[in-house]
C-alpha positions in Angstrom: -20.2 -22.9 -13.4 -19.4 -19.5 -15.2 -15.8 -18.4 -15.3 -14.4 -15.6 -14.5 -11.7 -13.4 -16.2 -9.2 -10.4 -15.4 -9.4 -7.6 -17.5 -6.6 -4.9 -17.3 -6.7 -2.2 -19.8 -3.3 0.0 -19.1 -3.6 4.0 -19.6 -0.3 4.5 -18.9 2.9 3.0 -18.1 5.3 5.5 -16.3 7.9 2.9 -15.0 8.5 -0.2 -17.3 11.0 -2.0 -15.0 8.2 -1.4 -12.2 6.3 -3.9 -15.3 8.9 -5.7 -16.1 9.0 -7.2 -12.6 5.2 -7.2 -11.6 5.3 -9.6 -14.8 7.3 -11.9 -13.1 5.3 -12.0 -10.2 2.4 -11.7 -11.0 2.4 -14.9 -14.0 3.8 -17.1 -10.9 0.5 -15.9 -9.1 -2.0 -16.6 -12.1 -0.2 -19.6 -12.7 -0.5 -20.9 -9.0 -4.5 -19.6 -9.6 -4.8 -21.9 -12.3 -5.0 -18.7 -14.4 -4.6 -18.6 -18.3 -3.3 -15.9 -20.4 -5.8 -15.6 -23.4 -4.5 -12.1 -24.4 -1.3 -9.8 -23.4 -0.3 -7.3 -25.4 -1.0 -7.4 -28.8 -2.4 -5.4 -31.3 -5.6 -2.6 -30.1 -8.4 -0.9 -31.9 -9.6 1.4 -29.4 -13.2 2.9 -29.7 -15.6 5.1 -27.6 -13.9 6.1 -24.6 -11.0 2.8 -24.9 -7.6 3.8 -25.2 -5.1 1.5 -27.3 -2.4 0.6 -24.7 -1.5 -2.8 -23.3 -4.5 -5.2 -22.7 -4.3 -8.2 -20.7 -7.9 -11.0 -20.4 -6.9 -14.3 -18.3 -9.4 -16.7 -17.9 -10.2 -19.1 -14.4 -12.2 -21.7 -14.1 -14.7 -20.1 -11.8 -15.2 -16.2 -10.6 -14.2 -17.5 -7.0 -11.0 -18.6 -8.3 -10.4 -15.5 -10.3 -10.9 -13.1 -6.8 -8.8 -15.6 -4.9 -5.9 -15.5 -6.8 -6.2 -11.5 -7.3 -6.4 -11.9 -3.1 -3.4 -14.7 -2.7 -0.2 -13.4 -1.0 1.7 -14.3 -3.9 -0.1 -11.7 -5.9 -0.2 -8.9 -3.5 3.4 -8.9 -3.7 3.3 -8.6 -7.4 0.7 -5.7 -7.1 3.3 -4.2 -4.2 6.3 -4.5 -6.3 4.5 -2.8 -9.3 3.1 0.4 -6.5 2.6 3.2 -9.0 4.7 1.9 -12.3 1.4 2.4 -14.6 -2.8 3.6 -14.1 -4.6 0.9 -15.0 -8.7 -0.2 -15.3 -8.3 -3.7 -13.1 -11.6 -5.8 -12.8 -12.6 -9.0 -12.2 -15.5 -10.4 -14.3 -17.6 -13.5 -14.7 -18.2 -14.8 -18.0 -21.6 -16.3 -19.1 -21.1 -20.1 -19.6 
């Protein structure tokens, strides 16, 4: 079964402490998902169109499990607590294995 993976790419981040506590949240969430944090932060080397600002990639077990936990209750509060603290490119995308 192919996993699946979140993939944020941040363009900008207007209200850290907005962050600061959707991070809370929001690793409770992927953690209840059965989400793993393969990269947050970090260094960038942007190219094309890609801007060099916070990147994030978790991996699930399945693509299911990846929309579920972005649908759980646990992480819409993250997402409501974060509102408009940063413009981010959010998707949801299954891997190949």
């Amino acid at each position: 079964m192919p996993k699946g993976y979140w993939v944020s790419a941040y363009r900008t981040i207007s209200d850290p402490e907005k962050l600061a506590a959707y991070n809370k949240l929001a690793a409770a969430a992927v953690q209840a998902g059965g989400g793993r944090v393969l990269v947050r932060g970090g260094r960038v080397e942007a190219h094309d169109a890609g801007i060099a600002e916070r990147t994030i990639l978790i991996e699930f077990d399945s693509f299911e499990q990846a929309v579920a936990t972005r649908e759980s209750a646990a992480y819409q509060e993250a997402l409501a607590v974060l509102a408009d603290g940063v413009e981010r490119d959010f998707r949801i995308v299954e891997g190949i294995d």
